[in-house]
N, C-alpha and C positions, 0 to 999 in steps of 0.2 A: 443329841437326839434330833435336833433341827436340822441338824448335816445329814442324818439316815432318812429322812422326811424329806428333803429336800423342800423345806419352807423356812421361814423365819422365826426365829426364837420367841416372837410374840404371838404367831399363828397358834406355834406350838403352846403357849399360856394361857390362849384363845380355849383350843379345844379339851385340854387341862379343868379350865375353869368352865366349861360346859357354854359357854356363849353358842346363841346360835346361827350369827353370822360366817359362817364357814361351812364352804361347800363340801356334799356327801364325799365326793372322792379323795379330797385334801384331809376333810376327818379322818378319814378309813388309813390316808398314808400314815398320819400323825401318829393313831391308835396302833396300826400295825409296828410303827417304831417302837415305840411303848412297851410295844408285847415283848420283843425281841430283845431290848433291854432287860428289861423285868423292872420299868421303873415306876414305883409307887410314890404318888404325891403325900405330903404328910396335910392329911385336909384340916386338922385342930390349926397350926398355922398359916396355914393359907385363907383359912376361914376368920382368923383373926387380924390377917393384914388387910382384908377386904370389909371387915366389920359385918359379918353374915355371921350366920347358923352353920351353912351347907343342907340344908334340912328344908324340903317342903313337904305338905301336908295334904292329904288326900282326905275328903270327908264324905262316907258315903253312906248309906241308910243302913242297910243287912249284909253283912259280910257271907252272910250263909246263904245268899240267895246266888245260885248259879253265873247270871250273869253281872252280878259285881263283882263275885269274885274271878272271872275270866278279867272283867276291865283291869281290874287291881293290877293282874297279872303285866299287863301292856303298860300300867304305868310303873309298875317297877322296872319293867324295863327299860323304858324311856327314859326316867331321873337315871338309871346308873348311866346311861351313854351320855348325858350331860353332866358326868359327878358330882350327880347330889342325891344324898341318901334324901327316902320317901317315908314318911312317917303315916300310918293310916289310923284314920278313928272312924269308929260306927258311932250312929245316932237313931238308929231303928224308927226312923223319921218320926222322930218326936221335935216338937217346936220348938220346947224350952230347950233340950239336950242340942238341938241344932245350933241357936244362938251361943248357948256355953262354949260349947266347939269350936265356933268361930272367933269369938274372942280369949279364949284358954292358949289356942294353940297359935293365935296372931302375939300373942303378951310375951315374944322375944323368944319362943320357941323356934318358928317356921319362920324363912325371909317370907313366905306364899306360900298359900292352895287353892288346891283345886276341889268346885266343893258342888256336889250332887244332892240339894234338898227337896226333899219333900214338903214339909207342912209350911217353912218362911217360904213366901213370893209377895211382890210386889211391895207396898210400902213398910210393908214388915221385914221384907229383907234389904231392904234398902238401908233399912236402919241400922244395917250391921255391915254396911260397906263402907269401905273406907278406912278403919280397922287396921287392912293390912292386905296387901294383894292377893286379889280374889281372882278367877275364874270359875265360872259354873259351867255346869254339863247336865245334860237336862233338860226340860222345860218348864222349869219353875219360868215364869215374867220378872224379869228385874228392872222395866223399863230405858233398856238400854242402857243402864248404868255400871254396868260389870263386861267385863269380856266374858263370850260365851258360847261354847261349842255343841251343837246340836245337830238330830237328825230330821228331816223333813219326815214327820210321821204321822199327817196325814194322807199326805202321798204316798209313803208308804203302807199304810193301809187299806186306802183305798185299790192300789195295788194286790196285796194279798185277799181282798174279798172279789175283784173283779175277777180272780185266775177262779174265787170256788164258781162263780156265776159264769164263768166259760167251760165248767165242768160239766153243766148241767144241775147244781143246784138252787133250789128258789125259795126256800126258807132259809134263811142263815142268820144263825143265833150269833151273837157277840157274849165275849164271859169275859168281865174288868173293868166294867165302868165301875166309876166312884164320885160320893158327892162332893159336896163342898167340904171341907179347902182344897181337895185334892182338884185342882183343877186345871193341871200342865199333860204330861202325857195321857191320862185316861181320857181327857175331853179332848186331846185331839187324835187320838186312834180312833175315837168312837165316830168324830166327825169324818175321818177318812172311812170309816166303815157304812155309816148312813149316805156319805156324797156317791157311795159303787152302789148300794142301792137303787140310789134314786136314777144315777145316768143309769141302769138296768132296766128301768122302770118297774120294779119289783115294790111294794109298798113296804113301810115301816111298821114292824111290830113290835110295840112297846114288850110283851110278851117274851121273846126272844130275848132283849135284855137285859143280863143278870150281872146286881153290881157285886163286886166282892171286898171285905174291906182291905186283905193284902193279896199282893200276887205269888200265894204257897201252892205248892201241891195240894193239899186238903179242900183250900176254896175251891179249885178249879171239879176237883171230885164233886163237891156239894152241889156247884152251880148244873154243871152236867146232870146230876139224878134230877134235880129241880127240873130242868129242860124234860128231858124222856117223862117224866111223870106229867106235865101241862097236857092240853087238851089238844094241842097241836104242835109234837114233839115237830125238833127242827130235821130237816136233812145235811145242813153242814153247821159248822161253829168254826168262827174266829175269834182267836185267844188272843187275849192283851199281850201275854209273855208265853216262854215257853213250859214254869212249871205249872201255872193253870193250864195249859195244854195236857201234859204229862198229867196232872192227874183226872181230868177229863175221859185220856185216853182208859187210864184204867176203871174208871167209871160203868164204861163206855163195854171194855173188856168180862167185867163181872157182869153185865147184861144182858150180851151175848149179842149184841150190837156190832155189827161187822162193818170194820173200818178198811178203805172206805167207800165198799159196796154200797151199805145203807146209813154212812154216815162219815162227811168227809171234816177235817179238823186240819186247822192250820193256827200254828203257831209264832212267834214273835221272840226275837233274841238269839237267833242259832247258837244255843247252850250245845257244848259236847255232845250232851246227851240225846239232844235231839237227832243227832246222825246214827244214837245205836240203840234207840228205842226200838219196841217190837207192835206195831210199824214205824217205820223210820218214818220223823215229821216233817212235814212242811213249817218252811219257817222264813220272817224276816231275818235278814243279816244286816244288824249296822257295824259298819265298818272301824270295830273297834281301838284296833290301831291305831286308824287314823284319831280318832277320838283323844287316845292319850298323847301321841305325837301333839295336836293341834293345842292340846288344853296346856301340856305344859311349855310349848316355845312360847305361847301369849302368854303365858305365867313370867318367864325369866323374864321377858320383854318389857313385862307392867314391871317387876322387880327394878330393872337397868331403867327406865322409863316411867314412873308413876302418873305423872301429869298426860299421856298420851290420850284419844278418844279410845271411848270402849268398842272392841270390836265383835262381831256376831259371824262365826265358822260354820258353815252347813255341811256338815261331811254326807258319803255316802252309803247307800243300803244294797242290797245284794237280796233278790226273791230266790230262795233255794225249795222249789217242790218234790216232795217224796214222796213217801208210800202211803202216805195217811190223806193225798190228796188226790192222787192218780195213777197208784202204782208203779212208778218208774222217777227218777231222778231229771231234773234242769235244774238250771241255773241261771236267773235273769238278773244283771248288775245295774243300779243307775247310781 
């Protein structure tokens, strides 16, 4: 196999064993040898010469919720290019269920995972590091103590309301703030949402924001009637995610509120569905890919490396405008 590769018998053990010191085109030779072989590693002894699992663990809030399960997607594909099977558990961000998680599937299950909490941050999740190689994704605060791959979503928000306020909109409601503990991505979408405000010079109305306690379809429907029924319904709304948007829209639809004539909506997560909605939405895109790529080479890394500093990945977002904002489609990448 290393003669058809044209690299070294340990290259070829290299990308075998999933390390990620080995550059894209030398993998792809290795891999294509492989194929053309038909040769399959037997991972139960390879897993036991190495004293591993083969097995990491992804731990994420709602499996049903659109855009975990697109993530999920991107890291199963990711562990099998590095051959290691991915094991997934939900925790419907519950606190206690978060912590169990974490320590159940660290107790000689999983070498590592990668883990998306909700309700543990700060000195509460801290308590549960160290356990077993961690990575988060997210914006839960773990004070630097964990490696952790995130998106700049402030800016991205403040992004996506600046585009409704070059529309010509100047009430623009927000649907997804949340209170305490929830206090990583809602507080900082919101903050990006009031900072295009204020550089607009348009004022804040407490009115406008409506908290909701998950990000369903159904919240987003309720939060929307609540808005059209106030004393001074909005002319645009920006959505935390895209199934408050989605169900927003339908809201919006049984109204007879015309989107987005008299009422522009942009949404958060370029879920699939956002491209075959009836309007097609406006949406942020974080760059999910990248997301899984990033979360698990620091994953293997901390695995090969435990002692190393904790390191913080900012991936990128992608403004994708549609029909629910302007009639017509772009595409703005940062």
């Amino acid at each position: 196999m290393a003669t058809l590769a044209g690299v070294s018998p340990k290259t070829v053990s290299n990308v075998i064993n999933g390390f990620v010191h080995v550059s894209p085109a030398t993998r792809e030779r290795v891999q294509r040898a492989i194929r053309e072989l038909g040769y399959r590693p037997n991972r139960v002894a390879r897993n036991l010469r190495r004293g591993s699992t083969g097995m990491i663990g992804l731990v994420l809030p709602e499996l049903d919720v659109p855009y975990f399960a697109e993530l999920g997607r991107h890291f199963l594909t990711t562990a099998e290019e590095h051959g290691r099977t991915l094991l997934i558990e939900q925790t419907l961000g519950d606190r206690e269920r978060e912590a169990a998680v974490i320590h159940g599937l660290g107790d000689q299950v999983v070498d590592g995972m990668v883990v998306s909490p909700l309700a543990l941050h700060g000195s509460a999740l801290a308590n549960h590091l160290g356990t077993v190689p961690l990575v988060l994704i997210g914006e839960r605060p773990s004070g630097g103590l964990a490696d952790h791959v995130v998106i700049d979503n402030v800016a991205a928000a403040k992004e996506a309301v600046a585009h409704l306020v070059a529309g010509g909109r100047r009430r623009i409601a927000a649907i997804g703030l949340q209170p305490e503990p929830y206090i990583g991505t809602p507080l900082l979408r919101a903050t990006g949402y009031r900072r295009a405000l204020e550089e607009a010079g348009l004022p804040l109305d407490p009115r406008l924001e409506r908290e909701t306690p998950r990000y369903h379809l159904a919240e987003g429907a309720r939060a929307m009637a609540a808005l059209l029924d106030g004393a001074a319904p909005p002319d645009a709304v920006f959505c935390f995610n895209d199934a408050l948007a989605l169900g927003a829209l339908r809201t919006l639809y049984e109204r007879g509120v015309r989107v987005p004539d008299d009422m522009a909506v942009m949404g958060f997560d370029d879920i699939q569905a956002a491209r075959y909605s009836t309007p097609s939405l406006s949406s942020v895109a974080p760059d999910k890919g990248a997301i899984a790529r990033h979360a698990v080479d620091l994953l293997l890394e901390r695995i090969g490396t435990p002692d190393r500093p904790a390191q913080e990945v900012v991936v990128g977002h992608t403004l994708h405008t549609r029909e629910s904002t302007e009639g017509g489609t772009a595409t703005t990448a940062h």
